[in-house]
C-alpha positions as CSV (number, residue, x, y, z in Angstrom):
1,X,29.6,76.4,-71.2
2,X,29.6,72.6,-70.5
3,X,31.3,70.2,-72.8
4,X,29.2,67.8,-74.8
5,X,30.0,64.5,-74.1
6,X,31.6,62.5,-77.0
7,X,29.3,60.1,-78.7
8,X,30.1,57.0,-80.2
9,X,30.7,58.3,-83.7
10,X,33.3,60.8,-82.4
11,X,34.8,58.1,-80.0
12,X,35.0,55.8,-83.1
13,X,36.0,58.9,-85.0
14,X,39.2,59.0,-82.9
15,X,40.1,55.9,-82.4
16,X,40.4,55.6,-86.4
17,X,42.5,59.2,-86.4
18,X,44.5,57.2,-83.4
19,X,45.1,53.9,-85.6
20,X,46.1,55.7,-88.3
21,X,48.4,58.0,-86.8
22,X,50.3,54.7,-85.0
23,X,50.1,52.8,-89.0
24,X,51.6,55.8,-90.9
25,X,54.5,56.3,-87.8
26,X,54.9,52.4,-87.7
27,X,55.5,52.8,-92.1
28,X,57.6,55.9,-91.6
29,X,59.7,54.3,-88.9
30,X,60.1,51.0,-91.4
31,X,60.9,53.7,-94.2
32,X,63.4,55.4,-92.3
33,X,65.4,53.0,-91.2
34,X,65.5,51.0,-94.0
35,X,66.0,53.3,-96.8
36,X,66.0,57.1,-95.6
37,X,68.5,56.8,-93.2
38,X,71.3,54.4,-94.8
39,X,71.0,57.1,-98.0
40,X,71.9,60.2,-96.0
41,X,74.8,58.2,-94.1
42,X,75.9,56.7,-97.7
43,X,75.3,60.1,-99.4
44,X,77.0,61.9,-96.8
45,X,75.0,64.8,-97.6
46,X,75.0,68.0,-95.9
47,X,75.4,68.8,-92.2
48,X,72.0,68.7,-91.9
49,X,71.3,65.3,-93.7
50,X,73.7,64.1,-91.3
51,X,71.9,65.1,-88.4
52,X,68.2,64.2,-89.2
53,X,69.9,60.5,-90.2
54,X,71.4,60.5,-86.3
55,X,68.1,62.5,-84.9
56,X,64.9,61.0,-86.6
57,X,64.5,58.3,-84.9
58,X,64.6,59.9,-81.5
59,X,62.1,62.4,-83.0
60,X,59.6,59.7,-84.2
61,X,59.7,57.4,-81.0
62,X,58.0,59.8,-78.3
63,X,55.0,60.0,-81.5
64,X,54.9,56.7,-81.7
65,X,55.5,55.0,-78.3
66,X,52.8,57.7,-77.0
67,X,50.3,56.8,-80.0
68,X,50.7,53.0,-79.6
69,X,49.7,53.8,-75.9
70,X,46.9,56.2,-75.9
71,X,45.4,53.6,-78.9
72,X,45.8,50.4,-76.6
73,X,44.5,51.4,-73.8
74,X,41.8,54.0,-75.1
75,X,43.3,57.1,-72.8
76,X,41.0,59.8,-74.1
77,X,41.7,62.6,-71.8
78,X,44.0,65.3,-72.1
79,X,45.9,64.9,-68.3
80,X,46.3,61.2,-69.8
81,X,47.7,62.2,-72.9
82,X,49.9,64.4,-71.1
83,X,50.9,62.2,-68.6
84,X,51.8,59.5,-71.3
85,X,53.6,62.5,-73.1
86,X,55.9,63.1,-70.1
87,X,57.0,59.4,-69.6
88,X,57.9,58.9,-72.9
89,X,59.5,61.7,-73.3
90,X,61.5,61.1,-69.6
91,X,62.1,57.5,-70.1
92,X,63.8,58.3,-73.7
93,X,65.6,60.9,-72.3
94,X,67.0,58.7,-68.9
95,X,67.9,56.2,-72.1
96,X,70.1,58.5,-73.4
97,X,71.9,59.5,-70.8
98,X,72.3,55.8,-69.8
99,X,74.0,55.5,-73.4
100,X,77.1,56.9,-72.0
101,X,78.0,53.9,-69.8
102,X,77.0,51.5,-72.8
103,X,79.3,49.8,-74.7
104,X,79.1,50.7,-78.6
105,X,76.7,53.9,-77.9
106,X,77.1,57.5,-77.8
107,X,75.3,60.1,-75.8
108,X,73.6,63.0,-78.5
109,X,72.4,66.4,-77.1
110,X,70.7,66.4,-80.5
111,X,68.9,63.3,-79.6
112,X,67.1,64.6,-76.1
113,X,66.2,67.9,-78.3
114,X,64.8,65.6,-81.0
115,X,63.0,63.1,-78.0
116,X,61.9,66.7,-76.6
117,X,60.4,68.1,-80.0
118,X,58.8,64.3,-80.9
119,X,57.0,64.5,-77.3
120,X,55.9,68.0,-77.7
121,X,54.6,67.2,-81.1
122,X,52.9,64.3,-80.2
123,X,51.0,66.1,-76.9
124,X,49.7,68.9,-79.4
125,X,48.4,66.0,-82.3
126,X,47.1,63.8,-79.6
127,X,45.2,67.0,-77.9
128,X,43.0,67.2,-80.9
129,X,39.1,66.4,-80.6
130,X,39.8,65.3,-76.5
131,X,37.7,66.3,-74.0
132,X,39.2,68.4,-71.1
């Protein structure tokens, strides 16, 4: 069965979904680095309170870097989405291995598992209503 091809309602249709998904990351971001994270440092919650402070941001910027993308420059297939999936998701993770011959930052196995769930996450919400 052949695919219908999308019509300007559905093309409009996603690039609205795609807007919002990059407002609500680009809010969350602003939320959690401005008030979520310094009140699980300050708090010194649990174990895991202190590792979703450390790891959420590394979680959030493969969603976000690969939304902002796919937005701007209107990629609406899936071997785009997934190609913009994998270079986020390798150029974060090449960042945080270059952290360990930077001065004042640490290198996190936690952090390339949280870039790694963030880009997987984002590839399976981007997938949705593109054509093959």
């Amino acid at each position: 069965m052949k695919p219908r091809p999308a019509t300007a309602h559905s093309r409009a249709s996603q690039r609205l979904f795609r807007w919002g998904l990059v407002g609500v990351l680009v809010a969350f971001t602003a939320f959690e680095e401005l008030h979520l994270r310094p009140q699980l440092r300050h708090h010194h919650l649990t174990r895991f309170g202190q590792v979703l402070a450390d790891s959420l941001p590394n979680f959030i910027a493969p969603l976000l870097l690969v939304a902002l993308y796919i937005t701007l420059f209107q990629k609406q297939t899936r071997p785009e989405i997934t190609r913009a999936c994998g270079s986020a998701v390798a150029g974060l993770v090449l960042y945080e291995f270059a952290q360990r011959w930077m001065a004042n930052r640490v290198f996190d196995v936690q952090d390339i598992v949280a870039t790694l769930l963030g880009g997987l996450v984002a590839w399976v919400v981007l997938q949705v209503g593109c054509p093959t």
